[in-house]
Structures are given as C-alpha cells and as structure tokens.
C-alpha positions as CSV (number, residue, x, y, z in Angstrom):
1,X,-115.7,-69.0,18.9
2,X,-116.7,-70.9,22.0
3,X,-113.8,-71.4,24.2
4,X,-113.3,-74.7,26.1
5,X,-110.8,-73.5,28.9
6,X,-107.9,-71.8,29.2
7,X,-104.4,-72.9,30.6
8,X,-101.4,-71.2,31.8
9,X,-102.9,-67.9,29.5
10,X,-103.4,-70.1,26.6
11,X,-107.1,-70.2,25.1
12,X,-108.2,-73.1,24.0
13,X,-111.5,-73.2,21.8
14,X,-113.2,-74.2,18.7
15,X,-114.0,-71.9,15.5
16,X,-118.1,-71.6,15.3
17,X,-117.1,-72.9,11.1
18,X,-115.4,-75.5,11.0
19,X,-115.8,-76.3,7.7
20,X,-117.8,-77.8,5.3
21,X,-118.2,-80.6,5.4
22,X,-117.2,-80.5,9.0
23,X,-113.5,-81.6,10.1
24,X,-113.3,-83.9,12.5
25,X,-113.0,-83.0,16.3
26,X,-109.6,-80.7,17.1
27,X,-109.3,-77.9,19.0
28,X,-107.2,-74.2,19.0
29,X,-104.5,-73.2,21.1
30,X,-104.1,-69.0,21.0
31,X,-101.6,-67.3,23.1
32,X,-101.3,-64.0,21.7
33,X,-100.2,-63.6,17.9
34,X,-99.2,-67.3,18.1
35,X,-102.1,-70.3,17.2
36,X,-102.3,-73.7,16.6
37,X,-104.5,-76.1,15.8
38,X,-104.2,-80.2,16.9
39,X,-106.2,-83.3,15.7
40,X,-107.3,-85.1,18.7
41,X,-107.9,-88.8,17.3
42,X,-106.3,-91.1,16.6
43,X,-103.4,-89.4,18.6
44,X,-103.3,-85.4,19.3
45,X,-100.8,-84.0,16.7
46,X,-100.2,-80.5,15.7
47,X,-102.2,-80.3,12.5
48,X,-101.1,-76.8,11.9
49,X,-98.8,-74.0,14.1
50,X,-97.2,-70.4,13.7
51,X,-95.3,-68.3,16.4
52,X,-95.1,-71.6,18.9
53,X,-91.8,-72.8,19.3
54,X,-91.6,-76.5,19.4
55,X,-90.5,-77.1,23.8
56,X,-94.0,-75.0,23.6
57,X,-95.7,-77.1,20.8
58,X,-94.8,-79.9,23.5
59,X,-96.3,-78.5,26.1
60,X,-100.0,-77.8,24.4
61,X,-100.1,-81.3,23.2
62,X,-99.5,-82.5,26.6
63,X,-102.3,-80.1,27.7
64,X,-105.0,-81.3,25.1
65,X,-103.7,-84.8,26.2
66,X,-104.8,-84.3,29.4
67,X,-108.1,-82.3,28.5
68,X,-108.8,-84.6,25.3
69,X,-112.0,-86.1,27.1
70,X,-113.5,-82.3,27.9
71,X,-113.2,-81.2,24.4
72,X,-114.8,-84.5,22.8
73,X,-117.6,-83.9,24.9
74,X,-118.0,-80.1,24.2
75,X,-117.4,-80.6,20.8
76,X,-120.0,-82.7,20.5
77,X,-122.1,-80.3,22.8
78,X,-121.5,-77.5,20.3
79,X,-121.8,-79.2,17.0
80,X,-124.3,-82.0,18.1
C-alpha cells in the first residue's frame, strides 16, 4: 500500500490492487478504524466512507483538493 503523504495524522495512499480491470485514479484516507475512499476526476467525491463524520468528510476532500495534482502524478508513477 504505497502511501502518498500524510496530513494532520491522516494517511493518504493507494491499495497495490486496485482492481481488475483497474479503477480509475482515487486515493484512501485512513485515520485509525475510520477510511474512505474519493474519486478524484471529474470532481473529488467521497466514493465510499465509514467512521468519518461528515465536518471531517469535508475536511479530507478539501485535502485531496489541494494534493489532487501529487496523487495523479504518483498514481501514474505506481501504476504506469
């Protein structure tokens, strides 16, 4: 699980499967028990959460805003 960077304690990184075929490009968001997971394209939307509650859910889609070019490009990196 390659991980991308981390924020505020958050982790935010990629699963080393991400299916088959592939999904398209969207990253994690793991802060303890809680996870999410958000598209990135065409806007970042939570595509699936447990344990975050939604000011939070706010928060981590205003930090994948902001870090949406760095994950493209490691994406890529990772998964050529």
């Amino acid at each position: 699980m390659p991980v991308v960077f981390r924020y505020n304690g958050v982790r935010y990184f990629f699963y080393s499967n991400e299916g088959n075929p592939r999904e398209p490009v969207h990253i994690h968001a793991q802060l303890g028990d809680a996870e999410a997971k958000f598209w990135l394209r065409p806007d970042v939307t939570v595509a699936d959460s447990y344990g975050f509650d939604r000011r939070t859910l706010g928060e981590l889609i205003g930090v994948v805003l902001q870090n949406r070019d760095l994950i493209e490009r490691r994406w890529h990196e990772y998964f050529g």
